[in-house]
C-alpha positions as CSV (number, residue, x, y, z in Angstrom):
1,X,32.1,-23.3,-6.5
2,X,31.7,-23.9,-2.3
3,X,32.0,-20.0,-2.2
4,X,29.4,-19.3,-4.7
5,X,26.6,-21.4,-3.5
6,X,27.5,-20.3,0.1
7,X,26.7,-16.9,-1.3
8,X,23.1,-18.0,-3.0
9,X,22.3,-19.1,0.1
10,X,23.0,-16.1,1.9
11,X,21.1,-14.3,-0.7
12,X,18.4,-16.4,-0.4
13,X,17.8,-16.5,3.0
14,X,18.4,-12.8,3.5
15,X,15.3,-12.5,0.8
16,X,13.3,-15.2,2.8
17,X,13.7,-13.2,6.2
18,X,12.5,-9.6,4.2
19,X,9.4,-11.5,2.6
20,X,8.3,-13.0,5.9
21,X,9.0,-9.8,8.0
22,X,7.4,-7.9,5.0
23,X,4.5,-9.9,5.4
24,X,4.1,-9.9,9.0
25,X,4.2,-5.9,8.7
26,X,1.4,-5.7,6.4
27,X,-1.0,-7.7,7.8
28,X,-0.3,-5.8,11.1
29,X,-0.7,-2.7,9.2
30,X,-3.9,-3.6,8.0
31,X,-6.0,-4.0,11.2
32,X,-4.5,-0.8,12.3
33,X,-5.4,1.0,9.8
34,X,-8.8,-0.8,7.8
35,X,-11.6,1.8,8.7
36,X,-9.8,4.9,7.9
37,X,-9.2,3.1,4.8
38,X,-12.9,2.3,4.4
39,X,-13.4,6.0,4.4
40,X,-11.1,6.9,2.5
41,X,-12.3,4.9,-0.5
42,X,-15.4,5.9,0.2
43,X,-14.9,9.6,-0.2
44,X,-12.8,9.3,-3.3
45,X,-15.1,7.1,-5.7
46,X,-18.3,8.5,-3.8
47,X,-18.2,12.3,-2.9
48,X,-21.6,12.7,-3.1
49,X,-23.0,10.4,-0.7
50,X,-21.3,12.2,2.4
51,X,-20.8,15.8,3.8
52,X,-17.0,14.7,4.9
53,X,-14.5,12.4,6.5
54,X,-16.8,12.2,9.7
55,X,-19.9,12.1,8.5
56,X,-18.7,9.0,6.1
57,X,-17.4,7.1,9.2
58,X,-20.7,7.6,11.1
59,X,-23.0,6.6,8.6
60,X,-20.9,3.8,7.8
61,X,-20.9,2.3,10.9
62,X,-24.5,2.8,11.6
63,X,-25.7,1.4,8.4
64,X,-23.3,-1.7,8.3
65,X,-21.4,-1.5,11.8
66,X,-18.1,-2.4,12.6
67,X,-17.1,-6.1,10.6
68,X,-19.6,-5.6,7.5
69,X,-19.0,-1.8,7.5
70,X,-15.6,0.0,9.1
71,X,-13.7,-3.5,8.4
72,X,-15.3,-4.4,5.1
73,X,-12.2,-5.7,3.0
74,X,-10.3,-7.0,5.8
75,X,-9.1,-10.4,4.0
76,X,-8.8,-8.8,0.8
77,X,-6.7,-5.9,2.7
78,X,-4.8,-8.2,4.3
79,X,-3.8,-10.4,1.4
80,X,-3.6,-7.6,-0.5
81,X,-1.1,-6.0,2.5
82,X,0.8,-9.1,3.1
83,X,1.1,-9.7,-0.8
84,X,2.3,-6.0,-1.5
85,X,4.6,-5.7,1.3
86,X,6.5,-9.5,1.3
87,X,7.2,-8.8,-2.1
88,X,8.3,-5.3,-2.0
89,X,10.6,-5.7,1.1
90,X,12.0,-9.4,-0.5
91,X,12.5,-6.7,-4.0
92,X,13.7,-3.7,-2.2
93,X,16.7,-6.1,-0.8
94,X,17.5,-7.0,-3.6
95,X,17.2,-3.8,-5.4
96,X,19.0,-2.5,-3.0
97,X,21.8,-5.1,-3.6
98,X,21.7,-3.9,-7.3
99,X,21.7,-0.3,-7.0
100,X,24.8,-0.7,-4.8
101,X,26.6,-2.9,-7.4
102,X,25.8,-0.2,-10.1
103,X,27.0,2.4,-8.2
104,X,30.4,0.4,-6.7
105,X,29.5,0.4,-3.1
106,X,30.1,-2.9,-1.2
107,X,27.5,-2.7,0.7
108,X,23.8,-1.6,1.4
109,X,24.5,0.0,3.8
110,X,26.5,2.5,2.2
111,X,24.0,3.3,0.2
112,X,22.6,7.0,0.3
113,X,19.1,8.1,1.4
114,X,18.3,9.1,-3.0
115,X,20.0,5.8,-3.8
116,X,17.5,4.4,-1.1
117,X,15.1,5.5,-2.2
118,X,16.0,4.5,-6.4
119,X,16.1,1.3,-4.7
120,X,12.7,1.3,-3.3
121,X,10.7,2.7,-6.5
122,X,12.3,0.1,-8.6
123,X,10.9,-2.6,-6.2
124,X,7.5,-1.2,-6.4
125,X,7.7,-2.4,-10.0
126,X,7.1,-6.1,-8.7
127,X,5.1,-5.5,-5.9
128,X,2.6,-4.0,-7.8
129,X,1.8,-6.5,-9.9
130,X,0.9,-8.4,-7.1
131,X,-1.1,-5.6,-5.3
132,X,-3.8,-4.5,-7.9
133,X,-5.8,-7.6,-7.9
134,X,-6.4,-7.8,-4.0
135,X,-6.7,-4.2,-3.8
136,X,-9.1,-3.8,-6.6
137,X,-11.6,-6.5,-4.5
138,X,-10.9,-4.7,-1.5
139,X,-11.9,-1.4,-2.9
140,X,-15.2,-2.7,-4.2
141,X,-16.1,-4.3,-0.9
142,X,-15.6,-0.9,0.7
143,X,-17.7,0.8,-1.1
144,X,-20.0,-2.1,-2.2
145,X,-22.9,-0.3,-0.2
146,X,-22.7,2.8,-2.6
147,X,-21.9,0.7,-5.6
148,X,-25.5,-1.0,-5.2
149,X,-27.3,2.4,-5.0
150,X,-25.3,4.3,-7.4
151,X,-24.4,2.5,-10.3
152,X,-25.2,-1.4,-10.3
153,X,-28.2,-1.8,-8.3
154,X,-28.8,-4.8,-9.7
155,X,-25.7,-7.0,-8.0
156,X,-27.2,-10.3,-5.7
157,X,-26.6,-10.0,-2.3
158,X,-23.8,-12.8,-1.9
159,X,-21.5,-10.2,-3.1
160,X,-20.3,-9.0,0.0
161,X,-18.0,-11.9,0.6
162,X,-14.4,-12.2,-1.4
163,X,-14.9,-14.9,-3.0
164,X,-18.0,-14.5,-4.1
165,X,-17.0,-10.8,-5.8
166,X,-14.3,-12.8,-7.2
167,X,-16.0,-14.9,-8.7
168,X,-18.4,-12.7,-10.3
169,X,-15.3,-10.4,-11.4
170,X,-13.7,-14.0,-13.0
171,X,-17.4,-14.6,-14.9
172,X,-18.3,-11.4,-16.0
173,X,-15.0,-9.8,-17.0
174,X,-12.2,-12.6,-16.6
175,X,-8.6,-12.2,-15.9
176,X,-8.4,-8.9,-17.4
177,X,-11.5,-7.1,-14.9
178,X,-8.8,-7.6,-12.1
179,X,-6.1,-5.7,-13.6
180,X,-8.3,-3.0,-13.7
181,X,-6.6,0.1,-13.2
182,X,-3.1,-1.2,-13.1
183,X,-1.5,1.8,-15.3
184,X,-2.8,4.1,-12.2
185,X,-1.6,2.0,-9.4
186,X,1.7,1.8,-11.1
187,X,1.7,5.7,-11.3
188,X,0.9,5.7,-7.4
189,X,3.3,3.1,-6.3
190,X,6.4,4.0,-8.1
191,X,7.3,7.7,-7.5
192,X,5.2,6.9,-4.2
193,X,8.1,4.4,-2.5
194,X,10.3,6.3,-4.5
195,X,9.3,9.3,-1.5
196,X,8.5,6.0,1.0
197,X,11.8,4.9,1.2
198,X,13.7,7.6,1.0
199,X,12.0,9.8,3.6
200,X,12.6,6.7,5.9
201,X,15.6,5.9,5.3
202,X,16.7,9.4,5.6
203,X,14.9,9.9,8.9
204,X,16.4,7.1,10.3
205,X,19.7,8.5,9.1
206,X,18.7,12.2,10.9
207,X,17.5,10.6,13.9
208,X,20.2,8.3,14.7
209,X,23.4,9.6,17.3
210,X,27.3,9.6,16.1
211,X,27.9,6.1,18.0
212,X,24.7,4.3,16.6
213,X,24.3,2.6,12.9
214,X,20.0,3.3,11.6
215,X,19.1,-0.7,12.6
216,X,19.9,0.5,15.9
217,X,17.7,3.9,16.7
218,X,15.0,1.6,18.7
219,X,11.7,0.8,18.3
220,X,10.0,4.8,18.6
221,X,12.5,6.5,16.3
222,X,11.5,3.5,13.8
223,X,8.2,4.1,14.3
224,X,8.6,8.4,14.0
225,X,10.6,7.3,10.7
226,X,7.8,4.9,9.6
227,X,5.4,7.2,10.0
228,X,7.1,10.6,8.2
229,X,7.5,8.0,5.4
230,X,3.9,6.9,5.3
231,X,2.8,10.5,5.2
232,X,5.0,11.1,2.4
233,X,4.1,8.7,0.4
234,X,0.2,9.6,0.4
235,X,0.9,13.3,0.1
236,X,2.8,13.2,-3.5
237,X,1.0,9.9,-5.0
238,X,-3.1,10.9,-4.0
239,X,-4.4,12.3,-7.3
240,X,-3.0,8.5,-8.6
241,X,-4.9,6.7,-5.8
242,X,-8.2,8.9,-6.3
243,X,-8.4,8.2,-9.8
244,X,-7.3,4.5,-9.4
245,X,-10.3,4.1,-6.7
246,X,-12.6,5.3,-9.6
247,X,-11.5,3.0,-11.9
248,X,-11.7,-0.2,-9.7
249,X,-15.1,0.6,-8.0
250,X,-17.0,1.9,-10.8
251,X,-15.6,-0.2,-13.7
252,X,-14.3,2.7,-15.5
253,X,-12.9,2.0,-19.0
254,X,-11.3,4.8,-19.8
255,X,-7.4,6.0,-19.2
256,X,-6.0,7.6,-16.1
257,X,-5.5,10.6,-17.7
258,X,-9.3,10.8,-19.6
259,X,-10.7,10.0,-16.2
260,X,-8.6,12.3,-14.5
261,X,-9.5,15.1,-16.5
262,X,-13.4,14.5,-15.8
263,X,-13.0,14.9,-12.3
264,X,-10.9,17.9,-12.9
265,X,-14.0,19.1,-15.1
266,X,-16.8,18.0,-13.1
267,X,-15.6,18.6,-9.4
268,X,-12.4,20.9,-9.7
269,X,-8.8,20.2,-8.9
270,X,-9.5,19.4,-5.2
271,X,-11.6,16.5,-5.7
272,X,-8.2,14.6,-6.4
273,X,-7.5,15.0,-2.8
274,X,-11.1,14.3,-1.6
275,X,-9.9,11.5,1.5
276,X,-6.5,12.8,2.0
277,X,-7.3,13.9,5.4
278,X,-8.4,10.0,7.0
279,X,-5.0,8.6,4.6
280,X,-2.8,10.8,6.5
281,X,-4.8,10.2,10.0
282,X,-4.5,6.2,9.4
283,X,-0.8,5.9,7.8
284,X,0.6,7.6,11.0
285,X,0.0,4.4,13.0
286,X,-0.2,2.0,9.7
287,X,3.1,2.9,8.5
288,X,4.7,2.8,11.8
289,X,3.3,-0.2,12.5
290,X,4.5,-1.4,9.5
291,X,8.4,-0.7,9.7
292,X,8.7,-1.7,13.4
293,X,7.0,-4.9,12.9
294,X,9.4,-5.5,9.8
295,X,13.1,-4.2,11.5
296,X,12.7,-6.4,14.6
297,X,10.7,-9.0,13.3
298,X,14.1,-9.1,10.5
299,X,16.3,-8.7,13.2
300,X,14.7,-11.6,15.6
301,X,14.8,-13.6,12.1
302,X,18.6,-13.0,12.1
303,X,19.4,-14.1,15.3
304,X,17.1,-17.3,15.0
305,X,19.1,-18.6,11.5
């Protein structure tokens, strides 16, 4: 019995450590990487409002500056960051810990970069659920400018703040408005950490020398490994994420696929890779930002307790 509880408190604590340097990463994450972001939304649920990724980032910051414009959605972003990434690091521990039992290795660490990877697409199952609400405010924020001129000019102006969005979301729509577009985020986030973590975890495993274990490649090669993974992840999940920024922003009612197939239609295949260019520019930085902010702050946590 001693040895068992011993053991759920290891367990626990290890999960404690990945939420709390999971959520110190994404909130870093997010002021890295916010107006990039702000464009990128912007391009995918508004194509016609801007000539391109520059363009967009000009006008935005001339018509609403840096706070109200660039950095619109910051606390949304951030809660949305800090929700999505404690909960997927606390779940990718642990899936890790159960992909290794199912496939008799004793440890994690033994694991291999596709079994990594398993590992990481399974915890994107949790941390999605917690992710679509935030982001679904944050993405209306973004683009709340357009939103007014384009299709709901009739929204009051206290709707640039969270809670007052939220609020309106809760009256108008209830619980079910902020689930909006959950079928698509669960199509981007799942093969997407499926690529995440196992790009990472396998250039950690490429970049590290014969006498050196991955937690021990340093700060840089985390952040090269960080980075590669961020880029992969946008690269084979973007179609998802355009037509889940549709959804959110313009209240769309129809399926992934129906809406999908109208952008297809209307503006040809490449319109579901209209803001690629800024994602890739600001999950260079984001993503490495992200994964050396979690490995030391996880290892400074495991000296500490």
């Amino acid at each position: 019995m001693h040895g068992g509880g011993t053991g759920n408190n290891i367990n626990f604590v290890e999960g404690l450590i990945d939420f709390l340097a999971g959520s110190l990463g994404g909130a870093a994450q997010v002021y890295v990487s916010q107006p990039l972001d702000t464009v990128k939304v912007k391009l995918q649920t508004f194509p016609e409002a801007y000539k391109g990724m520059f363009d967009c980032f000009v006008s935005t910051y001339r018509k609403d500056g840096i706070f109200r414009g660039l950095y619109a959605g910051s606390l949304p972003a951030v809660v949305a960051n800090v929700a999505e990434n404690s909960v997927l690091f606390a779940a990718y521990g642990g899936c890790q810990k159960f992909v290794a039992f199912l496939v008799n290795k004793e440890t994690t660490g033994e694991l291999t970069t596709t079994q990594n990877a398993c590992a990481g697409s399974l915890a994107a199952c949790f941390s999605t659920l917690t992710l679509c609400p935030t982001e679904l405010i944050k993405c209306k924020l973004q683009a709340l400018r357009e939103m007014k001129h384009f299709i709901e000019p009739s929204h009051p102006e206290d709707m640039r703040t969270p809670w007052s969005l939220t609020r309106y979301i809760w009256r108008t729509e209830g619980l079910r408005g902020f689930y909006r577009g959950l079928s698509s985020t669960f199509m981007r986030e799942m093969p997407g950490y499926f690529f995440f973590f196992g790009s990472y975890e396998g250039t950690r495993e490429f970049l590290r020398r014969n006498n050196q274990t991955k937690d021990e490649i340093g700060p840089m090669r985390t952040m090269v490994a960080g980075a590669i993974g961020g880029v992969c992840l946008w690269t084979s999940t973007f179609p998802a994420d355009v037509i889940k920024s549709r959804i959110q922003v313009k209240n769309l009612n129809a399926s992934m696929y129906a809406v999908g197939r109208e952008i297809v239609q209307n503006e040809g295949v490449l319109a579901l890779y209209r803001g690629l260019l800024p994602s890739v520019l600001r999950t260079i930085p984001a993503t490495a930002t992200l994964f050396v902010v979690y490995e030391y702050t996880k290892r400074a946590l495991h000296g500490t307790l």
